[in-house]
C-alpha positions in Angstrom: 180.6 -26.9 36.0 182.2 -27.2 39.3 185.5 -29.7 39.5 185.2 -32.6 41.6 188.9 -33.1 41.9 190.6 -36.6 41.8 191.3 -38.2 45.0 194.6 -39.0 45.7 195.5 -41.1 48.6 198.6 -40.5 50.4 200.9 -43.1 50.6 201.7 -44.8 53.6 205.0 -44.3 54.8 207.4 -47.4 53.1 210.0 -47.6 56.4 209.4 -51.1 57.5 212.2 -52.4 55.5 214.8 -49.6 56.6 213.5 -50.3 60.0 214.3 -54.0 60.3 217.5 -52.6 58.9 218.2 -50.4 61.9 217.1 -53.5 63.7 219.6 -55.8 62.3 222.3 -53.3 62.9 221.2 -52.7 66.4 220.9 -55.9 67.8 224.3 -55.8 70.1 227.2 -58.8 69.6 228.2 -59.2 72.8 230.1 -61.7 74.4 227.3 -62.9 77.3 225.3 -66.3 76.8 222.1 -64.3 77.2 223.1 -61.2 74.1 224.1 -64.2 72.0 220.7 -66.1 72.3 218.9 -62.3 71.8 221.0 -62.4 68.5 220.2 -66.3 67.0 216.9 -65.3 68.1 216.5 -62.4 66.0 218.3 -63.6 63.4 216.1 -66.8 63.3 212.8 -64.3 63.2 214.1 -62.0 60.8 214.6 -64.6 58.4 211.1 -65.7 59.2 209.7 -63.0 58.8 211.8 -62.1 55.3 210.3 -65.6 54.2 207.1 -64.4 54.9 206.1 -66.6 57.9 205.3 -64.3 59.8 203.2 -65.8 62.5 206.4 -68.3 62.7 208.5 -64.9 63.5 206.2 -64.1 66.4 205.9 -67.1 67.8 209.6 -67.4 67.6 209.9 -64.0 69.3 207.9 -64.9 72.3 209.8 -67.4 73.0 212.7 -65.8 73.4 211.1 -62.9 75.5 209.6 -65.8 77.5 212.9 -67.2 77.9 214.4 -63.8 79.4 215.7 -61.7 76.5 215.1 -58.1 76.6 216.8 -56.7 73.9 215.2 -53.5 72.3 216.0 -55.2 68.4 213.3 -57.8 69.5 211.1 -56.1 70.5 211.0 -54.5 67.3 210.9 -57.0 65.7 208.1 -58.5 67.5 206.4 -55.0 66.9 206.8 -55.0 63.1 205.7 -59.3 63.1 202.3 -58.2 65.4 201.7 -55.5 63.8 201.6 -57.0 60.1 199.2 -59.9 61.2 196.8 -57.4 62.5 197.5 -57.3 65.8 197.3 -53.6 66.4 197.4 -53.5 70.2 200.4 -56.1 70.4 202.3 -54.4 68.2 202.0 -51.2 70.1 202.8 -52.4 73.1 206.3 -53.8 71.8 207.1 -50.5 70.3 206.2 -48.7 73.6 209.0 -51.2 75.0 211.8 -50.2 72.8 210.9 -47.0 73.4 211.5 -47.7 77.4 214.6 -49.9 76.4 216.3 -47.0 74.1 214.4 -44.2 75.1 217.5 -41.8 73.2 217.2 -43.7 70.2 214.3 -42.7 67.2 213.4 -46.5 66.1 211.0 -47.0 68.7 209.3 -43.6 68.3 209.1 -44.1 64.6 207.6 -47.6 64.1 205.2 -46.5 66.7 204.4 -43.2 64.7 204.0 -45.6 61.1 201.6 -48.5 63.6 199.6 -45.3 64.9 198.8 -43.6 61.3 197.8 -46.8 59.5 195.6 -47.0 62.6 194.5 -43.3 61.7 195.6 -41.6 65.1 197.6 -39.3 63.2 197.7 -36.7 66.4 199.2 -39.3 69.0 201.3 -40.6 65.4 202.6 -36.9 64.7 203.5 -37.1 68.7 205.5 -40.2 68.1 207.5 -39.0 65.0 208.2 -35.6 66.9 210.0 -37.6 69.5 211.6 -39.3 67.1 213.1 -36.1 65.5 213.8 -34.7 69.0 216.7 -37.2 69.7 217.5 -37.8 66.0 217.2 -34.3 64.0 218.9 -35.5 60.8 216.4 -38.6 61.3 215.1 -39.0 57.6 212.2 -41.2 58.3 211.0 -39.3 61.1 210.9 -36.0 59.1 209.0 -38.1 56.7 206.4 -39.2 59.3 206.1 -36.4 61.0 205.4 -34.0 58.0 203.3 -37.1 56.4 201.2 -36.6 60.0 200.6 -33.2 60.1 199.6 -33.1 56.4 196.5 -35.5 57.7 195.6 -33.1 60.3 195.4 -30.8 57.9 198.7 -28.8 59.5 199.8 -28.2 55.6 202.3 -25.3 56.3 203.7 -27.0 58.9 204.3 -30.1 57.4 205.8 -28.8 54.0 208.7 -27.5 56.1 209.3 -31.2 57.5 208.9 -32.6 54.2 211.2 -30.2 52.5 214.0 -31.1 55.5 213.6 -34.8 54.5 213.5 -34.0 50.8 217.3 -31.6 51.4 218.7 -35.4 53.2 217.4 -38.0 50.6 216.7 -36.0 47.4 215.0 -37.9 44.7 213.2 -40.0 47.1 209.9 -40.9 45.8 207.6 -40.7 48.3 209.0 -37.9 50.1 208.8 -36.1 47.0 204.9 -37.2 46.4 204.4 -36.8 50.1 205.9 -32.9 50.0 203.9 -32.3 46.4 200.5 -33.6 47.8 201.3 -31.0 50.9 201.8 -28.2 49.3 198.9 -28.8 46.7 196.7 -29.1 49.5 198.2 -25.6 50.9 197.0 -24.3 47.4 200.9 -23.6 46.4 200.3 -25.0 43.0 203.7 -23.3 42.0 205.8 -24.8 44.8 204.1 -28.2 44.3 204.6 -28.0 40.8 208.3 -27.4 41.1 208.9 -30.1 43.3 207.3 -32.7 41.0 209.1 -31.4 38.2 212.2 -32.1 40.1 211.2 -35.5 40.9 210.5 -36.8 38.4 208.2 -39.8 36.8 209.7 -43.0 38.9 210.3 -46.4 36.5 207.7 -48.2 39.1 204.5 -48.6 37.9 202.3 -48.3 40.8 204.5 -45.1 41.7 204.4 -43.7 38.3 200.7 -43.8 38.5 200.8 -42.2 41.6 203.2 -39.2 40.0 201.0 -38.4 37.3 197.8 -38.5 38.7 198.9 -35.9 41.4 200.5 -34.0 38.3 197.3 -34.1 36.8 195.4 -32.4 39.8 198.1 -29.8 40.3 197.8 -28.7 36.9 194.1 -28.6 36.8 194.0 -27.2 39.3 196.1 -24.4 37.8 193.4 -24.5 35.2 196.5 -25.5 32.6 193.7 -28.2 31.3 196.1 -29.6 28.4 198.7 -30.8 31.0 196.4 -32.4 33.5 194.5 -34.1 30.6 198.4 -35.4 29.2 199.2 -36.3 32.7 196.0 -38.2 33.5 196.4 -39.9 30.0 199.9 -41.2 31.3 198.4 -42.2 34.4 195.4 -44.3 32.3 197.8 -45.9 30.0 199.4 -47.5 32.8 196.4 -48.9 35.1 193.6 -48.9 32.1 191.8 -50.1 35.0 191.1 -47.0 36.9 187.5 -44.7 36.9 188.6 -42.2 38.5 191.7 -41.7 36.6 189.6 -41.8 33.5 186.8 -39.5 34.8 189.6 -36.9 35.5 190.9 -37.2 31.8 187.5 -36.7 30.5 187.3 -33.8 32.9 190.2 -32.3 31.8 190.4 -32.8 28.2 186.6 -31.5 27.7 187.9 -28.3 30.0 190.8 -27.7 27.6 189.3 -28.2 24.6 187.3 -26.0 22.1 185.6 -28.1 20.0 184.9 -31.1 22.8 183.2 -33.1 20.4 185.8 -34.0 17.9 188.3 -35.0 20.8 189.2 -38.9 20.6 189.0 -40.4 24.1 190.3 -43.5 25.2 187.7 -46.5 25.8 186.5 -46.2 29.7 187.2 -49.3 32.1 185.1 -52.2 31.7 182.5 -53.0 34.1 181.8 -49.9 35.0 178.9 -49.8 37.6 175.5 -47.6 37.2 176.6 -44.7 39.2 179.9 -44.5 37.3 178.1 -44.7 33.9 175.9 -41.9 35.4 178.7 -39.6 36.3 180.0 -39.9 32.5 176.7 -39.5 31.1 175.9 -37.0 32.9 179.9 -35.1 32.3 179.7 -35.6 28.7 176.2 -34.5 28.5 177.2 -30.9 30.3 179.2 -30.6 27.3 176.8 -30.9 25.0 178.7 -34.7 23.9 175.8 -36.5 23.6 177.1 -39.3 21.3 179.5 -40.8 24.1 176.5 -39.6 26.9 173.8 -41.3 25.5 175.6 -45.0 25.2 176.9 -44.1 29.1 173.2 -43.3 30.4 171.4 -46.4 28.5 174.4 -48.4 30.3 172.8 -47.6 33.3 169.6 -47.9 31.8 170.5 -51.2 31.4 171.5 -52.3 35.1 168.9 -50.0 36.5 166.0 -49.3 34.4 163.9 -46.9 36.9 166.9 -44.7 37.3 165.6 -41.5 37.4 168.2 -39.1 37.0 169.4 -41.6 33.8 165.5 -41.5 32.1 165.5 -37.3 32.4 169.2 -36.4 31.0 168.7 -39.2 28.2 165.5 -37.9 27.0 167.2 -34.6 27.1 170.0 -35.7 25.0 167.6 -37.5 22.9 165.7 -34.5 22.2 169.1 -32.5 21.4 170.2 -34.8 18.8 166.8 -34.2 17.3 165.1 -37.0 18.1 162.1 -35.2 20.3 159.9 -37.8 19.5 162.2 -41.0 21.4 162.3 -38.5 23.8 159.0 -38.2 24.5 158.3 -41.8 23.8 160.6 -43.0 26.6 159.5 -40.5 29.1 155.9 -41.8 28.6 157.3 -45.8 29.3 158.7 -44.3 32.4 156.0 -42.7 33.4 153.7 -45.4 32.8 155.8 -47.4 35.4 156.8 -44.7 37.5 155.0 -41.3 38.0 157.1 -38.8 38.8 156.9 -34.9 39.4 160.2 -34.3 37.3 159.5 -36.4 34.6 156.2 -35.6 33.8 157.2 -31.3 33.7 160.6 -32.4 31.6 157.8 -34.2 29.5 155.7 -31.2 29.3 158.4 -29.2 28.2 159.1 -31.6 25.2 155.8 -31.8 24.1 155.4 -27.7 24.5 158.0 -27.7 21.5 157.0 -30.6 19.6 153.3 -28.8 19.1 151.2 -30.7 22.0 149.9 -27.8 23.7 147.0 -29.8 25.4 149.5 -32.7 26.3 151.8 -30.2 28.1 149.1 -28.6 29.9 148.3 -32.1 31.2 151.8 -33.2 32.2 152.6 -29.9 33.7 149.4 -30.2 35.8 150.3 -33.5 36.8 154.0 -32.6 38.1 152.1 -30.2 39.8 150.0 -32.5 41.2 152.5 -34.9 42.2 154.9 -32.5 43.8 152.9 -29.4 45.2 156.1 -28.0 46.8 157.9 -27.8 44.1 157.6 -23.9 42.9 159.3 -24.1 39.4 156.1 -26.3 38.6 153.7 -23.9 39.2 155.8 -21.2 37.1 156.0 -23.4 34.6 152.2 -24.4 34.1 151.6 -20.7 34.8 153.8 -19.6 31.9 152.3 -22.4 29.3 149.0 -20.8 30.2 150.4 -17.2 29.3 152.2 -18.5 26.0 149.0 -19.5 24.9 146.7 -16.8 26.1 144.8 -18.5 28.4 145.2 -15.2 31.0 142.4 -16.5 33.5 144.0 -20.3 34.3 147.2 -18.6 34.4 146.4 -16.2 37.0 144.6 -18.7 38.8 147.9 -20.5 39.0 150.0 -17.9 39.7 147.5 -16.6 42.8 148.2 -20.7 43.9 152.1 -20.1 43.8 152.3 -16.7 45.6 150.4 -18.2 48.3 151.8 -21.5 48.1 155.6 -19.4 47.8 155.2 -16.4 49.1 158.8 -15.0 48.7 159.0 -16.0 45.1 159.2 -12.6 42.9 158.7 -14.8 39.9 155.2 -15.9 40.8 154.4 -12.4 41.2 156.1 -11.6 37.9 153.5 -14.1 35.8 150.4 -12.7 38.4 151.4 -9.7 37.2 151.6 -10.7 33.7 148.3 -12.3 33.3 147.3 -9.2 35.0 148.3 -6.8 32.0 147.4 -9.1 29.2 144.1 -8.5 30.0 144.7 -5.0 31.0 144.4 -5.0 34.6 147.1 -2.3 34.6 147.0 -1.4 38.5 146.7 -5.3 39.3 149.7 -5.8 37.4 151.6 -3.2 39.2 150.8 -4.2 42.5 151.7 -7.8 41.8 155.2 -6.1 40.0 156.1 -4.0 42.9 155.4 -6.9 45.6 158.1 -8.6 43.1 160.4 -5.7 43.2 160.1 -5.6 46.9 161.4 -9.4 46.8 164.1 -9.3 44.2 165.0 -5.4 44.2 168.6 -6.4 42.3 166.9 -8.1 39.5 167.1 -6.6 35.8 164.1 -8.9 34.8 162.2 -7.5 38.0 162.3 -3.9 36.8 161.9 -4.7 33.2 158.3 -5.8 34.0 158.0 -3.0 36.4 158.6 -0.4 34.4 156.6 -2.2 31.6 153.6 -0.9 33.1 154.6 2.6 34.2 152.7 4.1 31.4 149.3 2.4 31.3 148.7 3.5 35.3 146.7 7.0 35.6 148.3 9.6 37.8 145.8 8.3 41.0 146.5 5.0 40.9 150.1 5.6 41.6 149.3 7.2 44.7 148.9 3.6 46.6 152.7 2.9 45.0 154.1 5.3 45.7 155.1 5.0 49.9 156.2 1.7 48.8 158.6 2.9 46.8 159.8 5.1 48.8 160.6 2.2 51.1 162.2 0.6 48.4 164.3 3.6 47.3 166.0 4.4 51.3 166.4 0.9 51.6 168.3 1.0 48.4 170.3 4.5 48.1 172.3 3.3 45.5 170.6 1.7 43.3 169.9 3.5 40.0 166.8 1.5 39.2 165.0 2.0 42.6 165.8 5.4 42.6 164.6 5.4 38.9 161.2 4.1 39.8 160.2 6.4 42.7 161.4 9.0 40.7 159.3 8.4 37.9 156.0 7.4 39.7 156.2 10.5 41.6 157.0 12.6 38.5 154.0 11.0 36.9 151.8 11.3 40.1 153.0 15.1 40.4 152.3 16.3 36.7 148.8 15.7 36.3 148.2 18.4 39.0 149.4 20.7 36.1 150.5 24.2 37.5 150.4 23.1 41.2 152.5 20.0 40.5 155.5 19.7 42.9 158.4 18.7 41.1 161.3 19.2 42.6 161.5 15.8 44.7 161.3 13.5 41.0 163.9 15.8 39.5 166.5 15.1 42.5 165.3 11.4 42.1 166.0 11.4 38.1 169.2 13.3 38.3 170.7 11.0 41.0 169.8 8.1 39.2 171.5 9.6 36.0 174.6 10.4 38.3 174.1 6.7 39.7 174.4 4.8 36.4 175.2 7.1 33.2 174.1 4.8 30.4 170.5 4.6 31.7 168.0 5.3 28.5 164.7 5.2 30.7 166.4 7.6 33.1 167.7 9.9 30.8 164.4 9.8 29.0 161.6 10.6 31.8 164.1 13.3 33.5 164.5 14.7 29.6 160.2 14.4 29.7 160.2 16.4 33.2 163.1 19.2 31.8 160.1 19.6 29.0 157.4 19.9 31.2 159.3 22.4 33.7 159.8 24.2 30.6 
């Protein structure tokens, strides 16, 4: 089962508040008339805005710019005010003017950088924060943004050097911490990453302690150390009980850890879950064969969405595995009824191949066929319920469908080739064989029902084989099989012209393929034959 990872959302960078401090500190206390109106008039704004009328601030802002102040602290402050209501291009443009008011100084160049990744420009906001750090090295916040930045363009390496600069001047700062971990998880250091959350600890905040374990979570599953990422995603439940995707992680994790899956006690899931959630847990616990929790998850959807497709099939299924074949069957019918469908009706035929219903699954398997005719695992199947039941003609008619229908499936050739030698059609069923081998030359099941036939052919019929396999076997120097099977066909071609037989060539063949793959019994056993017959 392939992991589908939690998603964890990077934070966005929590400066505002030391930036209005920078403001405040900023704002100059000079003697003139005009610095001390700038100051009431930040002041009066800044409590505003701290009151949370933040239109007020604005408009209180303006005002003073419209009344000739020009003091980089309000225009700030405007930036921070403008950009809080939404006002995304305001906003920038009064960070743009602190930046041509202080241009030495890194406020400007940071609350531009945070405006411009909320906005998602992370380039032109990685640009911002550089500047920043150009005139303020030691600068924490723009270490912070900048490595935040390059981390969402994907500049990992780069931006777990920032982040560990910013971590060495505030350690124990949450969200640099988090910010640094998430980096170097996504540079697939799970080591480093791990350290560093070790170091930082669980923070007493909720929302941040959520945060903490669900990224310890993903680092250790992603280590594959399953019974910490299932502990860690448990803390992170038990907080916000609320969360799916923190829950489907858990389930993820716990079922990947442990041994016995179905006697693990899980916490309930969230409430109100919606039909493709249900489905996802269904479908989860149902990989795992823990069909009690995926059968209530699946009728939930059931429930919400009753011609759910992918809900009908895996519930049947799990119906069936808990041994109730019969409900199985049943509910596939109702949906069927309703809803013909090519996957349905072959899961169906399946079911009722098992229960005893031979006729029935004939039927539904000739339905899926007719309702999808591009589907090639249909036709196998129908083919191979013919076969179980020795009904060699239908089946071959079938099969001569598929291979026309799929031409480059070995597997329609396989049951050809099949219904060929149940009825003893020996040099039918090596043609359709080698065509197969041809297609699939690397499969074991391939050259099992090739060289199932390699004694029922006379010595002339494997004459027509036999440049074909020589194909096969240059194509394929190494393989001990190939090399096996021109070997042999040629050795069996050769000896029935008794003292005149040329034998040499299927000797060299035999011996390599020995040489090629030691534990070979069919090799060893046809180049013992030839030893015997060379006396």
């Amino acid at each position: 089962m392939k992991l589908s990872f939690l998603s964890i959302q990077r934070g966005t960078l929590l400066v505002a508040l030391s930036f209005l401090l920078v403001c405040a500190a900023t704002v100059r206390s000079l003697a003139s008339p005009q610095a001390t109106d700038a100051q009431a008039a930040f002041n009066q704004a800044l409590g505003l805005l701290q009151a949370g009328k933040t239109a007020d601030a604005l408009t209180s802002i303006d005002n003073a710019i419209a009344a000739g102040a020009r003091d980089p602290s309000l225009y700030n402050l405007k930036g921070l005010a403008a950009g809080e209501l939404g006002h995304a291009q305001e906003a920038e443009e009064s960070f743009r003017t602190v930046i041509r008011l202080q241009p030495n100084a890194a406020m400007g160049y940071n609350n531009l950088g945070v405006l411009l990744a909320k906005l998602g420009r992370n380039r032109e906001a990685a640009t911002a924060f550089h500047e920043a750090h150009t005139r303020e090295p030691q600068n924490f916040n723009a270490l912070l943004g900048l490595g935040t930045s390059l981390a969402a363009l994907q500049k990992y390496d780069e931006a777990a050097g920032y982040l560990q600069k910013a971590w060495n001047l505030h350690p124990g700062d949450f969200q640099c911490g988090y910010e640094w971990a998430h980096t170097l998880l996504e540079a697939k250091q799970l080591s480093a990453a791990k350290k560093v959350l070790d170091q930082l600890g669980a923070p007493q905040e909720p929302d941040s302690a959520v945060k903490y374990y669900s990224l310890s979570g993903v680092v250790a599953e992603r280590m594959n150390e399953f019974a910490s990422a299932a502990k860690s995603y448990g803390q992170a439940y038990a907080l916000n009980p609320s969360s799916y995707d923190i829950y489907l992680a858990l389930v993820r994790a716990t079922l990947s850890m442990d041994p016995e899956p179905g006697k693990t006690t899980l916490p309930a899931p969230p409430e109100g879950l919606s039909p493709s959630q249900n489905l996802a847990l269904g479908l989860l616990f149902a990989s795992r064969d823990i069909f009690d929790q995926a059968i209530p998850r699946l009728q939930a959807v059931l429930q919400t969405d009753p011609s759910n497709e992918v809900a009908i099939l895996n519930l049947a299924l799990a119906e069936k595995s808990t041994g109730k074949s019969s409900d199985a069957i049943d509910r596939l019918h109702r949906a069927l009824a309703s809803h013909p469908s090519a996957v349905l009706y072959n899961t169906l035929g399946g079911m009722e191949e098992g229960s005893g219903h031979y006729v029935e699954a004939v039927q539904s398997y000739q339905r899926a066929v007719e309702l999808d005719p591009t589907n090639e695992q249909y036709y196998f199947d129908l083919g191979l319920e013919y076969l179980i039941h020795f009904t060699f003609g239908p089946a071959a008619e079938v099969y001569r469908v598929g291979i026309q229908k799929f031409p480059t499936s070995s597997r329609q050739y396989l049951g050809l080739g099949f219904s060929h030698y149940a009825v003893r059609e020996y040099r039918q069923a090596a043609d359709a064989f080698t065509t197969a081998l041809e297609l699939d030359p690397d499969s074991p099941a391939v050259f099992r029902a090739w060289d199932s036939v390699l004694d029922s052919l006379s010595p002339n019929d494997w004459q027509e084989f036999l440049p074909r396999l020589d194909r096969l076997a240059a194509a394929h120097p190494q393989s001990a099989e190939l090399t096996f099977c021109l070997g042999a066909a040629l050795f069996r071609s050769e000896f029935a012209k008794g003292q005149k037989a040329a034998l040499d060539r299927s000797q060299t063949l035999l011996e390599k393929s020995v040489r090629l793959r030691p534990d070979f019994p069919a090799a060893h056993l046809e180049l013992g034959a030839l030893y015997a017959a060379r006396r």
